[in-house]
C-alpha positions as CSV (number, residue, x, y, z in Angstrom):
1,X,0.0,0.0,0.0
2,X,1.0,3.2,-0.9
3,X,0.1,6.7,0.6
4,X,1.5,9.7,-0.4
5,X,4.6,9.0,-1.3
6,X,5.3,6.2,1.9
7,X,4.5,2.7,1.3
8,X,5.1,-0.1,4.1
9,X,8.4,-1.3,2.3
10,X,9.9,1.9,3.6
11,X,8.6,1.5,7.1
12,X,11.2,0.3,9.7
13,X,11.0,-1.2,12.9
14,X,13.5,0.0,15.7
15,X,14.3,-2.0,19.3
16,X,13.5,0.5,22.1
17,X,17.0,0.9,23.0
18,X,18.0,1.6,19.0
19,X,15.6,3.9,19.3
20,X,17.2,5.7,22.4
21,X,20.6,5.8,21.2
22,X,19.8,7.1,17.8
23,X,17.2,10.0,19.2
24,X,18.4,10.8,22.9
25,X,16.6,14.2,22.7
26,X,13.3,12.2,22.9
27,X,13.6,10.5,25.9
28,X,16.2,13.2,27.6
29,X,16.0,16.6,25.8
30,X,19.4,16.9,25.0
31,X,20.9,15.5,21.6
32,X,24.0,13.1,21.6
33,X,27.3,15.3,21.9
34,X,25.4,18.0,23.9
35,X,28.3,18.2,27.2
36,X,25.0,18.4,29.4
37,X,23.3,15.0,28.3
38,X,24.4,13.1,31.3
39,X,23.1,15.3,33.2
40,X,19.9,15.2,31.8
41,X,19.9,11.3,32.0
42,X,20.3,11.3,35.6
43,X,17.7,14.2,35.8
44,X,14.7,12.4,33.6
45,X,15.1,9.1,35.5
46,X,14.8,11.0,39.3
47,X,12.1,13.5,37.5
48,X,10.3,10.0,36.6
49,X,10.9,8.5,40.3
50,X,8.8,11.0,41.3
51,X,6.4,10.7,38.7
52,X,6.1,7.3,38.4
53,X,3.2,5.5,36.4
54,X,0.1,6.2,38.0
55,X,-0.9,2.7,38.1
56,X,2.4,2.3,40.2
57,X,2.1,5.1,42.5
58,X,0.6,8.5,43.1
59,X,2.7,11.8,42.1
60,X,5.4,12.8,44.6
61,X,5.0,9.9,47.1
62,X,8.0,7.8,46.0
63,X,10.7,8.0,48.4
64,X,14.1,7.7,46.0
65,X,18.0,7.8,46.7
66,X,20.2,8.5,44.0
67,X,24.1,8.3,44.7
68,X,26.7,9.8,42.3
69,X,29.5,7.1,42.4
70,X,31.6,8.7,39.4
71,X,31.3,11.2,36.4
72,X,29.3,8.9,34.5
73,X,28.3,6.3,37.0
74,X,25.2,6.5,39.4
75,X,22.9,4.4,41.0
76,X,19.2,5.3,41.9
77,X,16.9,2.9,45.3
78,X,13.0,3.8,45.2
79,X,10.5,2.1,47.7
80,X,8.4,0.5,44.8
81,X,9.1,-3.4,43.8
82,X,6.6,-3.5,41.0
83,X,8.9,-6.0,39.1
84,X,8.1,-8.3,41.2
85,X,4.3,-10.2,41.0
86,X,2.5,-10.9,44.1
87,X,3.9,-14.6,44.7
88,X,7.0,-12.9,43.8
89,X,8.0,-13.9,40.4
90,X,9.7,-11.6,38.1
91,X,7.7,-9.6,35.5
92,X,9.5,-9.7,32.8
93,X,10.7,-6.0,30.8
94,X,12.0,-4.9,27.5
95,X,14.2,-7.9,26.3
96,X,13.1,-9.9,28.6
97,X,15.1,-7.3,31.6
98,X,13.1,-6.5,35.0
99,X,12.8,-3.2,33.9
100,X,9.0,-2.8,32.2
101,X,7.1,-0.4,30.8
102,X,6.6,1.5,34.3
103,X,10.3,1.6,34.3
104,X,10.6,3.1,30.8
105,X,12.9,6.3,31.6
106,X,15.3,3.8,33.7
107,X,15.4,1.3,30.7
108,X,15.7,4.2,28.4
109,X,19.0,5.4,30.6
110,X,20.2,1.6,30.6
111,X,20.2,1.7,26.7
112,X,22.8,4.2,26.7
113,X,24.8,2.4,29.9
114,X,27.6,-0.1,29.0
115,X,26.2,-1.5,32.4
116,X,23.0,-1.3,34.4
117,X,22.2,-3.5,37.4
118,X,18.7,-4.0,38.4
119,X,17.8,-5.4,42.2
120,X,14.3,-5.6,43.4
121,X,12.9,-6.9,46.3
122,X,9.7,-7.5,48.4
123,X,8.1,-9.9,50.8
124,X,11.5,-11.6,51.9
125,X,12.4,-12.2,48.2
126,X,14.9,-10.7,45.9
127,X,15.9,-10.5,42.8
128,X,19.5,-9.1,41.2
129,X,19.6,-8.9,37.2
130,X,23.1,-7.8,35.4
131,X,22.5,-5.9,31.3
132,X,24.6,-4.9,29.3
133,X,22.9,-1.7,28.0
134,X,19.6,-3.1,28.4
135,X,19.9,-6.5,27.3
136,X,20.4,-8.9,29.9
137,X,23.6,-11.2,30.5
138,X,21.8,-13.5,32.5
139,X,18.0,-14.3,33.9
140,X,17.5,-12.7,37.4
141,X,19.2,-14.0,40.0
142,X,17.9,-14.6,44.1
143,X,19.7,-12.8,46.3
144,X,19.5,-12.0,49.9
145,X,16.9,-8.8,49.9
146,X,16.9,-6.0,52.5
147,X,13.7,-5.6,54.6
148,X,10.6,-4.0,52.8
149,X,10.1,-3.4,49.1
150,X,12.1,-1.4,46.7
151,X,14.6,-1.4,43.6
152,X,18.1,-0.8,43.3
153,X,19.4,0.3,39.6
154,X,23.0,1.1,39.0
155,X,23.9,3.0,35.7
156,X,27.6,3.1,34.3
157,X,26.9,5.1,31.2
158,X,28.9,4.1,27.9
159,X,31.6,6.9,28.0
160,X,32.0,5.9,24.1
161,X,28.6,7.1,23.8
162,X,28.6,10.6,25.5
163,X,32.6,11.0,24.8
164,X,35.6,11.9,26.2
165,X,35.6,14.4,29.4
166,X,31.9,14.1,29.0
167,X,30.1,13.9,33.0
168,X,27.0,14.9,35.2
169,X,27.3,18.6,36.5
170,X,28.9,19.1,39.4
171,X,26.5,21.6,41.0
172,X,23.2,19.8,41.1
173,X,21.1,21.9,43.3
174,X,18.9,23.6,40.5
175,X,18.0,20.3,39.4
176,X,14.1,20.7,38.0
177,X,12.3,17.2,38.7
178,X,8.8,18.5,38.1
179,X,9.0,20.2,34.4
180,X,6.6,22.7,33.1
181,X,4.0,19.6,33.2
182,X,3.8,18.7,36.5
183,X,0.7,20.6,38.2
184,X,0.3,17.8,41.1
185,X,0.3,19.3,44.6
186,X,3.5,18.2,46.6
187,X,3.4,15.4,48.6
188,X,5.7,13.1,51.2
189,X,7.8,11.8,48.6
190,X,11.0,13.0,47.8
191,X,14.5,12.6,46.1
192,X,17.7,12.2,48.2
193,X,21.0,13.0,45.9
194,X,24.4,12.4,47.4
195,X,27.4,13.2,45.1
196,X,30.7,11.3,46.2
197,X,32.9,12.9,43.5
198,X,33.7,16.0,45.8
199,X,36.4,15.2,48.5
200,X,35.6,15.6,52.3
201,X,31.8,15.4,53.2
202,X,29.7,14.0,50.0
203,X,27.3,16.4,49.1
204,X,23.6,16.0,49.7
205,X,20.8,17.7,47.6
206,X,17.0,17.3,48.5
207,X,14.3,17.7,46.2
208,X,10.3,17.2,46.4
């Protein structure tokens, strides 16, 4: 069939993480090269903690840590496990990864990572999952889970990627989670950020 021009032969399909890599400014509003686009990585998956899926949790009531463990390495804990089913089984994500489609800014930050790690955990059970990128190396693994419910996702993003001398800011307190769509009321969530780059004392940044 053809329509103006376009017919189906010229129609291609693209993986979710092809997708990411080749349009960045889509997911994270900043184009590949721009010096700031780690920055923004870290900033749309926090921004989405706090806004998860609304079938996941209300606006503002997540409670996330983020820690900055290097220039292009950080890892981000919420309070939600919804990974898991209710017997505890994993719900399996984009390529087959225990991050889903509530998840999709943290998958989209693990398609440009050369390494994401994905533990979640609730009920007494746990589950630990290694990708490279986003595609798995392995099928989730038990492990030994910490009381209550959460996840755990660590990001090294692929310095081939963003490029040499390429990092997150090193003053994060501006940081703008909400965005000019965000018209929900504040609530008791909030995001903890502790940078460990700086010497001395790490330093802490609160946002709600």
């Amino acid at each position: 069939m053809t329509v103006q021009g376009y017919s189906a032969a010229g129609i291609q399909v693209v993986e979710f993480d092809e997708s990411v890599r080749t349009r960045p400014v889509m997911y994270f509003g900043a184009e590949r090269g721009d010096p700031d686009l780690a920055t923004h990585v870290l900033c749309a998956v926090l921004a989405h903690g706090l806004h998860p899926a609304a079938r996941v949790a209300a606006a503002h009531t997540p409670q996330v840590r983020a820690e900055i463990i290097g220039d292009l390495a950080f890892v981000v804990s919420d309070d939600r496990a919804d990974a898991l089913d209710p017997l505890g089984s994993a719900r399996p994500g984009y390529h087959g990864s225990l991050l889903g489609a509530g998840r999709w800014v943290s998958a989209a930050a693990g398609a440009v990572s050369s390494r994401t790690v994905v533990e979640v955990w609730r009920d007494g059970r746990g589950l630990r999952q290694e990708l490279a990128g986003l595609r798995p190396v392995a099928v989730p693994q038990v492990i030994d889970p910490p009381a209550g419910a959460g996840t755990r996702v660590s990001f090294e993003l692929d310095d081939a990627y963003f490029g040499q001398g390429h990092a997150m800011a090193g003053d994060l307190t501006s940081l703008d989670l909400h965005g000019p769509h965000c018209n929900d009321p504040a609530g008791p969530g909030q995001v903890t950020l502790v940078d460990f780059r700086h010497e001395g004392d790490p330093i802490v940044n609160r946002y709600r």
